[in-house]
N, CA and C of each residue as an Amber inpcrd file, in Angstrom:
protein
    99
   0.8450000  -1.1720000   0.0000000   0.0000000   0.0000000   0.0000000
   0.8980000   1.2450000   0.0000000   0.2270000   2.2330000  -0.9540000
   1.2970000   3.4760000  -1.0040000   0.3160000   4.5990000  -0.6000000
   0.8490000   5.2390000   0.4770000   0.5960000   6.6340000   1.0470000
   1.1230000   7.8050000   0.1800000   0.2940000   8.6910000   0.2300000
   1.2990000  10.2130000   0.1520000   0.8210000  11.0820000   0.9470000
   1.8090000  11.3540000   2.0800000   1.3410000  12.3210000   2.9460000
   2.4080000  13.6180000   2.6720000   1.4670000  14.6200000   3.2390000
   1.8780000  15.7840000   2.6820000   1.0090000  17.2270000   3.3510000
   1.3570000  18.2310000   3.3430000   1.4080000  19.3410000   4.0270000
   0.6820000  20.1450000   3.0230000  -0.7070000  20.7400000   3.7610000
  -1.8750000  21.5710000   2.9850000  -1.7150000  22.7850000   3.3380000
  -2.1050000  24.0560000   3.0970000  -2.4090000  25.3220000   3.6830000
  -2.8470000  26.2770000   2.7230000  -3.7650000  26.1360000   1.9340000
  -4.4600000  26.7640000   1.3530000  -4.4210000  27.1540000  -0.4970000
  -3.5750000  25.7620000  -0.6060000  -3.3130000  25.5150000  -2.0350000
  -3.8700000  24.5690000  -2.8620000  -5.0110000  25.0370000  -2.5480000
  -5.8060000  24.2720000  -3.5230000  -5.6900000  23.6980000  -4.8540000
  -5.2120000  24.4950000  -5.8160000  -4.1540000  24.4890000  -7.1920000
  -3.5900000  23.4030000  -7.4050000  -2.5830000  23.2340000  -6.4650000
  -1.6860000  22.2280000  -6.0790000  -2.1720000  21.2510000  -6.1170000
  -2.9250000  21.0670000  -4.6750000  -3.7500000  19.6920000  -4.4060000
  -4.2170000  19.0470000  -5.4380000  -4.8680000  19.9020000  -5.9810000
  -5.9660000  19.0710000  -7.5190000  -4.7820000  18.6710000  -8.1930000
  -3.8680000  18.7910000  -8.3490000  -3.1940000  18.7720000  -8.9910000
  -2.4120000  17.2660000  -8.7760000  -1.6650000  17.5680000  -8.0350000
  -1.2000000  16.2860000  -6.8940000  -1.8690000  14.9640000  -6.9070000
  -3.3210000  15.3290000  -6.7660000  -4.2810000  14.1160000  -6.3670000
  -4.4060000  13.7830000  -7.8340000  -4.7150000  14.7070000  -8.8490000
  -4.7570000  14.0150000  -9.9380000  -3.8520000  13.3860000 -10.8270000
  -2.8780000  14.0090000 -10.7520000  -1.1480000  13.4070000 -11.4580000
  -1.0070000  11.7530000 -10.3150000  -0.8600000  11.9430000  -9.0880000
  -0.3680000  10.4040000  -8.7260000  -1.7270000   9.9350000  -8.2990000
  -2.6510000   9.8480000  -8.7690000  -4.0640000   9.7220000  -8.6360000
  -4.0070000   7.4740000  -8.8590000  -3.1780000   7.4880000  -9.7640000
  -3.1860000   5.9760000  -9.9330000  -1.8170000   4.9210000  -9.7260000
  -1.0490000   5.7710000  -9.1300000   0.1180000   5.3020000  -8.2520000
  -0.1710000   5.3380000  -6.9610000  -1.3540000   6.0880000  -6.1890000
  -1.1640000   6.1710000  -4.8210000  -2.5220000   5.5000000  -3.9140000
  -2.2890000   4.9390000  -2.7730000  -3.5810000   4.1050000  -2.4940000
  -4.3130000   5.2850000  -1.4770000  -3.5040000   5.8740000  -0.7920000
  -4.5020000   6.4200000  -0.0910000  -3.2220000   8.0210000   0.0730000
  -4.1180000   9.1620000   0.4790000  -3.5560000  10.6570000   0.1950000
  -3.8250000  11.1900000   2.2750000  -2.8780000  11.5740000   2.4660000
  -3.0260000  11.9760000   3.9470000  -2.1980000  13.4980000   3.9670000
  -3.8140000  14.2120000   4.3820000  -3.0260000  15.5720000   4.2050000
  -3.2770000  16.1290000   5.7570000  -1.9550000  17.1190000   5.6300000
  -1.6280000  17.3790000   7.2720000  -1.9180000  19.2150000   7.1480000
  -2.6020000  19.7170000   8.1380000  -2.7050000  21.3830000   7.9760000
  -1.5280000  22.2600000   8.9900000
């Protein structure tokens, strides 16, 4: 199982971004504020 955890604060942009590029390499997304 592959995690990606990672650090949020109001970059939304990013995120979509992130989640959608390793969207099918990653099993589960853990975001920290």
């Amino acid at each position: 199982m592959v995690y990606d955890c990672f650090q949020f604060f109001n970059e939304l942009d990013m995120l979509y971004i992130r989640m959608k590029v390793l969207n099918d390499v990653v099993d589960r997304f853990v975001v920290s504020e």
